[in-house]
C-alpha positions as CSV (number, residue, x, y, z in Angstrom):
1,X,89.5,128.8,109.7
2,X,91.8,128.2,106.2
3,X,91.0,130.3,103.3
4,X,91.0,128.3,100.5
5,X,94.0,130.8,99.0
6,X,96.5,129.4,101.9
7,X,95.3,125.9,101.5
8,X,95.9,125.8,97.9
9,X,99.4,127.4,98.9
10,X,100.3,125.0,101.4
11,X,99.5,122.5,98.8
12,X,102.0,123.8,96.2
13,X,104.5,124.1,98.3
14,X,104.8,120.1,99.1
15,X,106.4,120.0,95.8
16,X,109.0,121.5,97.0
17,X,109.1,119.6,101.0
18,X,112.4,117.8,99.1
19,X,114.4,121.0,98.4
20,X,115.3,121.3,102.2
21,X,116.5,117.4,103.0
22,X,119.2,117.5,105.4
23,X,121.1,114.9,107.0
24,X,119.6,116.0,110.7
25,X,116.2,116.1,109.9
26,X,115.7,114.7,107.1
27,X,112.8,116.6,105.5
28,X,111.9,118.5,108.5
29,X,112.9,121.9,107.3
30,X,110.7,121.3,103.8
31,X,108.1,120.7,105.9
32,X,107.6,123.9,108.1
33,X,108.5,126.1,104.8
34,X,105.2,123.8,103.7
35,X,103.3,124.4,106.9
36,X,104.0,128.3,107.0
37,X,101.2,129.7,105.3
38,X,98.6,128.2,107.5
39,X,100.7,128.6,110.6
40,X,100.8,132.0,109.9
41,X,97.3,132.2,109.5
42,X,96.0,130.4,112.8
43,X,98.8,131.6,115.1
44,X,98.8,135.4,115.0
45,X,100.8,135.6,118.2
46,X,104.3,135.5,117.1
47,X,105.2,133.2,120.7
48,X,102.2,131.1,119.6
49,X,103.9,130.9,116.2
50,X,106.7,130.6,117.0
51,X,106.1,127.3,118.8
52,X,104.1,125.8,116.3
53,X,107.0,126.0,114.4
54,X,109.5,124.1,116.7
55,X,106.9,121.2,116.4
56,X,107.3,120.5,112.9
57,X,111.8,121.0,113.2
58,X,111.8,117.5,114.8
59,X,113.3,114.4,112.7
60,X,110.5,113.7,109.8
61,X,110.6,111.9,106.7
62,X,108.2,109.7,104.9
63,X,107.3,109.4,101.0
64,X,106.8,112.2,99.2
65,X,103.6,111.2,97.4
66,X,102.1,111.0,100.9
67,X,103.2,114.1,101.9
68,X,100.3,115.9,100.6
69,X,98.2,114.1,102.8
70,X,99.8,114.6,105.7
71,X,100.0,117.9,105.2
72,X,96.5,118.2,104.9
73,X,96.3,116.1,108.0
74,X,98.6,118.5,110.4
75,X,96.8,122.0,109.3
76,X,93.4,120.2,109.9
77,X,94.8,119.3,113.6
78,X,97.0,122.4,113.8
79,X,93.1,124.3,113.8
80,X,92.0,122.0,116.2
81,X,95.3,123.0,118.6
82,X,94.7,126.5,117.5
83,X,91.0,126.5,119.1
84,X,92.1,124.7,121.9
85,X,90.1,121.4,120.9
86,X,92.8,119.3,121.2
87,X,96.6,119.5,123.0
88,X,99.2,120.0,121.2
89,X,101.1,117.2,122.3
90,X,99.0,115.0,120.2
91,X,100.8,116.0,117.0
92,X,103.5,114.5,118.2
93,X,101.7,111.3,118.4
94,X,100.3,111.6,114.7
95,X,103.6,112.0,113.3
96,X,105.6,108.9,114.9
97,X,102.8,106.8,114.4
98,X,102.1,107.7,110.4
99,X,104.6,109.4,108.8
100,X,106.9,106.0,109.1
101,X,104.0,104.0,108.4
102,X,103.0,105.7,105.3
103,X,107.1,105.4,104.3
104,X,106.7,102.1,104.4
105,X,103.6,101.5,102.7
106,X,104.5,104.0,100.0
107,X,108.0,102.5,99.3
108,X,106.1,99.0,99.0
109,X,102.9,100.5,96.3
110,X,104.7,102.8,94.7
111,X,108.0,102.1,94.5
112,X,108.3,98.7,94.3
113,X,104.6,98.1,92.8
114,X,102.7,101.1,90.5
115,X,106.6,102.5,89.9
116,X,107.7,98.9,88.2
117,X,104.6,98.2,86.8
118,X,104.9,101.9,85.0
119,X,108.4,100.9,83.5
120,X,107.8,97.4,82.5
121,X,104.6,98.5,80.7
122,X,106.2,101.4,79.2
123,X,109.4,99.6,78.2
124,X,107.1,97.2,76.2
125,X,104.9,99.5,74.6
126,X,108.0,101.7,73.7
127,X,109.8,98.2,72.1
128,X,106.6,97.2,70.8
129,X,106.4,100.1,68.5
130,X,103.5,101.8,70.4
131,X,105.8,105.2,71.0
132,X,102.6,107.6,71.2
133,X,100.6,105.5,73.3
134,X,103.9,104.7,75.5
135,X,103.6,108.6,76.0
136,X,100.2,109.0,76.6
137,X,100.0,106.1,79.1
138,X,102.7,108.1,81.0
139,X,101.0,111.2,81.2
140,X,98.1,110.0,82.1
141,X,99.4,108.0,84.8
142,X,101.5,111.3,85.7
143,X,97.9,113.6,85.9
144,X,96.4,110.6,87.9
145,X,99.4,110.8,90.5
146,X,98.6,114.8,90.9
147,X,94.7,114.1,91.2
148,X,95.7,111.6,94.0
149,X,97.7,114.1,95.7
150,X,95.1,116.8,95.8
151,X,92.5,114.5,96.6
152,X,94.3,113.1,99.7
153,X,95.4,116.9,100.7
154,X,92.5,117.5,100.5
155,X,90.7,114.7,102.5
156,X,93.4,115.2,104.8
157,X,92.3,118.7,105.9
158,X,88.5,117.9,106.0
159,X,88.8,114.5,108.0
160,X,91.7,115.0,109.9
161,X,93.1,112.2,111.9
162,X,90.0,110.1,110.7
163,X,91.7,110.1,107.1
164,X,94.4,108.0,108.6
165,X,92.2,105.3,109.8
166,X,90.4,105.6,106.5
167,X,93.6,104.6,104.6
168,X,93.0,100.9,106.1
169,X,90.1,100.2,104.2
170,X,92.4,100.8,101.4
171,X,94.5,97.5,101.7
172,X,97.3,99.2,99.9
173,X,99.6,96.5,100.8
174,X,97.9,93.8,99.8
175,X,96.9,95.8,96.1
176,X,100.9,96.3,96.0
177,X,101.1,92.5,96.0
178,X,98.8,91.9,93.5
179,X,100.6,94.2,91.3
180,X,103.8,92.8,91.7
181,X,102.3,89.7,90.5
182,X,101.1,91.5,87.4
183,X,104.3,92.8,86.8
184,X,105.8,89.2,86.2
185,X,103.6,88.7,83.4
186,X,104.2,91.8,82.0
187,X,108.1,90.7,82.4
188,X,107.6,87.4,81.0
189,X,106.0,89.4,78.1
190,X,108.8,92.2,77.6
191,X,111.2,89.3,77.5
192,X,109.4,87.8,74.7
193,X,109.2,91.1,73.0
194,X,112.9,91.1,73.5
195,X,114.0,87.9,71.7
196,X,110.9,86.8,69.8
197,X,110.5,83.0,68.2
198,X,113.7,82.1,70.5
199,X,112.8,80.3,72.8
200,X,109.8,77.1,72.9
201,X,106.6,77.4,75.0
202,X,107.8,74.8,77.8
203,X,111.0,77.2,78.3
204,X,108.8,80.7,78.4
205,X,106.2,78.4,81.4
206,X,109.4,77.8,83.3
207,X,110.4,81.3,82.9
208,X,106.7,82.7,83.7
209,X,106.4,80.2,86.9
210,X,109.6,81.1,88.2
211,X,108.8,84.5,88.2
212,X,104.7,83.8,89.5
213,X,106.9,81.7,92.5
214,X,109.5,84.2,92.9
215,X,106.8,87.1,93.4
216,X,104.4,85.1,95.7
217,X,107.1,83.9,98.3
218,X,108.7,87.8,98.5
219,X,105.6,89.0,98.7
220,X,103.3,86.6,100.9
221,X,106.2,84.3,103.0
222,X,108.4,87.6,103.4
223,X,111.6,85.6,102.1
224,X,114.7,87.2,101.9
225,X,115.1,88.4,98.2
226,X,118.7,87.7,98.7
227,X,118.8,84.3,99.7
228,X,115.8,84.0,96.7
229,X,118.3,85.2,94.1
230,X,121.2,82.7,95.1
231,X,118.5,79.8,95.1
232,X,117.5,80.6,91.6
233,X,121.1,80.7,91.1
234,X,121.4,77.4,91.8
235,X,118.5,75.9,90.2
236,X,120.1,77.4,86.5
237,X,122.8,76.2,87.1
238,X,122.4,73.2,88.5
239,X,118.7,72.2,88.1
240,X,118.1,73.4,84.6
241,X,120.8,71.3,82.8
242,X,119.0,68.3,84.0
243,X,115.5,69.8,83.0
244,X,116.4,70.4,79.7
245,X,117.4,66.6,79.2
246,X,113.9,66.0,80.0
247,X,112.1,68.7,78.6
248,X,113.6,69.6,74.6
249,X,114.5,73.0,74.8
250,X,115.6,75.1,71.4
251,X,118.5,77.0,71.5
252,X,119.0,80.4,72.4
C-alpha cells in the first residue's frame, strides 16, 4: 500500500517528467525519476526493483497534462503487479494503447482547443481594456489546470485501468470541436476589436461564416487544413472581387 506522503511525491515530481526528454526515449527517463518513490516503496527487493524500473526506460511520450493521470494509473497497477494480482506484462499493454491515445486527444483539447480559446479570449480582454480581468481569467484557468491534474492523479491511482475507460464518457474530442467553433466567434470579435467601425455588417457575416465553415469542415470532414488555406486563398482573390460588386462593401 502507498502512503499518501509518496503519492503526493510522485505527484510533484510529474512537473518535472519534461526535464529528462531525450531523443531515444523521449520522456522515458522523466518518467521513472517520477515513478521512483512508489517503486521504491512496493519493491523492496533490489532485483524486484530493479526490473520495475527497466519497464518504464522503454520509448514513452504523451502530453504532459495527462501525465499525471497516467502516473496515477501505472502506481495503482504497479500495486496490483507488486501483489501478484495481475502480470506484469500487462503494463506494457496500458502504455501502447493510452499514452499515444491520450497524445492525441490532448494535442486536439488542449492544444488546439482550451489553449486557443485561452489566447484569443485573453488577447481581447487585454485590447479591450479589461487588463485585471485578462489576469484573473488566466489564473484562474491556470489553478483549474492544477485541480485537473490532481484530480485525475488522483482518480488514476484509485481506479486504475477503469479510469481509462472512464475517460470515454468524457467525449473530449467532440467538446474540443465545439470549442474550436467558439473560438471563431471569439476571432471574428478580436478582429472587430482590432479595426473598429471599418468594416460593414455584410463584410464582418462573410468573415464570421468563413471562419463557422472553415472550423466545421477541419473539424467534422477531417479536410486537409492545407488544401483549406489555398481554397480560401482563392476565393479572396478571385471570388471576393466579384462579391463585392454585388454586395457594397466600405473600404478598409
Amino acid at each position: 500500500m502507498l502512503t499518501a506522503r509518496t503519492l503526493i511525491t510522485c505527484f510533484l515530481r510529474t512537473y518535472l517528467i519534461g526535464t529528462g526528454f531525450n531523443t531515444r526515449g523521449l520522456q522515458n527517463t522523466g518518467l521513472v525519476f517520477t515513478m521512483e518513490p512508489g517503486l521504491r516503496e512496493l519493491y523492496k527487493d533490489p532485483d524486484a526493483l530493479r526490473e520495475a524500473r527497466s519497464r518504464y526506460l522503454e520509448l514513452y511520450n504523451t502530453h504532459p497534462f495527462w501525465t499525471p493521470l497516467l502516473v496515477g494509473v501505472f502506481l495503482s497497477i504497479e500495486s496490483h503487479i507488486a501483489k501478484g494480482n495481475l502480470p506484469a506484462k500487462i503494463l506494457g499493454s496500458v502504455k501502447e494503447t493510452t499514452t499515444y491515445t491520450l497524445s492525441a486527444i490532448g494535442d486536439s483539447f488542449f492544444g488546439g482547443s482550451l489553449l486557443a480559446m485561452w489566447a484569443l479570449s485573453t488577447v481581447c480582454l487585454l485590447v479591450a481594456g479589461f487588463d485585471s480581468i485578462a489576469l484573473a481569467w488566466t489564473l484562474l484557468l491556470f489553478a483549474a489546470l492544477q485541480v485537473f491534474k490532481f484530480f485525475t492523479f488522483v482518480s488514476g491511482v484509485r481506479n486504475g485501468l477503469k479510469m481509462i475507460t472512464n475517460l470515454k464518457n468524457w467525449d473530449l474530442i467532440n467538446w474540443g470541436e465545439k470549442i474550436k467553433i467558439a473560438n471563431s466567434f471569439v476571432l471574428v470579435l478580436m478582429l472587430c476589436l482590432f479595426w473598429p467601425g471599418t468594416h460593414s455588417i455584410p463584410e464582418w457575416s462573410l468573415i464570421a461564416g468563413t471562419l463557422l465553415s472553415a472550423s466545421f469542415v477541419v473539424g467534422r470532414l477531417h479536410f486537409s487544413r492545407v488544401l483549406l488555406v489555398y481554397l480560401l486563398l482563392f476565393l479572396m482573390f478571385f471570388i471576393l472581387p466579384w462579391i463585392s460588386k454585388v454586395i457594397p462593401l466600405s473600404p478598409i
